[in-house]
N, C-alpha and C positions, 0 to 999 in steps of 0.2 A: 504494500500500500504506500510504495514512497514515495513524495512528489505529490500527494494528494494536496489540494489545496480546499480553502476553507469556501471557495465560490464550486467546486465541484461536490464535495462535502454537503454543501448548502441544497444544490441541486439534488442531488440523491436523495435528501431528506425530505425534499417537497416533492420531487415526482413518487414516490414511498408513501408519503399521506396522504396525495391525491389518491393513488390508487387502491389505500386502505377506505377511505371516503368514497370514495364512486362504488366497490363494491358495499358498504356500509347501507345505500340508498337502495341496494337491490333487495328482490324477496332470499331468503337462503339459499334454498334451490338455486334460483340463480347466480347467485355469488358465489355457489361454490364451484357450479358449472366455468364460472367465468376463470376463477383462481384455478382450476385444473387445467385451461386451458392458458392462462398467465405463465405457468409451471413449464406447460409443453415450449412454449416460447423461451421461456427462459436458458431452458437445455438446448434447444434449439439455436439461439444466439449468446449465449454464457462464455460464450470463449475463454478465457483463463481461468474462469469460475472452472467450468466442465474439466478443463483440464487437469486442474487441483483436485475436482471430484476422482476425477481416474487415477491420478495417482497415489491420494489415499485407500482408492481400495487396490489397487494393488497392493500397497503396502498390507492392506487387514485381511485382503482375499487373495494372498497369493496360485491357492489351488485353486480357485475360479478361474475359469475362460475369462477370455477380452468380452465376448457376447455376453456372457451371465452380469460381471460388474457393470457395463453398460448398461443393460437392464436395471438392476441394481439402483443407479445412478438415475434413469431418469425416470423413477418410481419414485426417488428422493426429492426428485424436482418437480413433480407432480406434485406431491403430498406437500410440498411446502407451501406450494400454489393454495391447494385446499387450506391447508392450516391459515394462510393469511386469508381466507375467506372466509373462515370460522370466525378468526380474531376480530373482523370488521363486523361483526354482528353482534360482539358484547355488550354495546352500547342500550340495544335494545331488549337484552336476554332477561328474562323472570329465572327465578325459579325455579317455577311451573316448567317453564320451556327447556332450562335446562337437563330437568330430569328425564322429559321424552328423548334428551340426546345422547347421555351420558350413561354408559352399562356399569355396573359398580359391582363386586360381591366380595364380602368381608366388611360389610357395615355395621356387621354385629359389634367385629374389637372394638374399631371408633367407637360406637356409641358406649359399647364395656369401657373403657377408657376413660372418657370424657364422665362417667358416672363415678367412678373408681376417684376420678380429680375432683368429684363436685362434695365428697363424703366428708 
């Protein structure tokens, strides 16, 4: 990252909020449709990104093919896609809503726990 400066810097973090913000204004569904396909772009055009992708899984996935970490790699890039499509809908999330999204099991300890601290 060297050489960065504080007007590209700048830039980064406003084209980043714009597009937290524009998916924010969509229904989920489509926000996430959108950020999975942000993700596809992004591996797509990543260039030193991807590359740094590849060669860390080299380094983790040495017994993987080139195909497999590839794969690999732009499932990572997809799903980040999604993830910041998630993220831009926190603004609006209940509880409610949350639980229709979120799988959990062992909510027994927490709540064992949390009783165990209330005694």
């Amino acid at each position: 990252m060297a050489g960065r400066g504080k007007a590209q810097t700048v830039l980064e973090y406003a084209a980043a909020r714009a597009l937290i913000d524009g998916l924010g204004l969509l229904p989920r569904r489509a926000a996430v449709a959108v950020g999975c396909r942000v993700g596809r772009l992004a591996y797509a055009f990543g260039g030193r990104l991807r590359q740094t992708g590849v060669r860390n899984l080299e380094l983790a996935f040495p017994d993987k093919d080139a195909a497999e970490r590839e794969r690999i790699l732009r499932g990572s890039f997809v799903s980040l896609g999604r993830l910041l499509a998630e993220f831009s809908q926190f603004n609006r999330a209940t509880p409610e809503s949350l639980r229709e999204l979120v799988e959990y099991d062992g909510i027994e300890y927490l709540q064992a726990a949390r009783a165990r601290a209330r005694a």
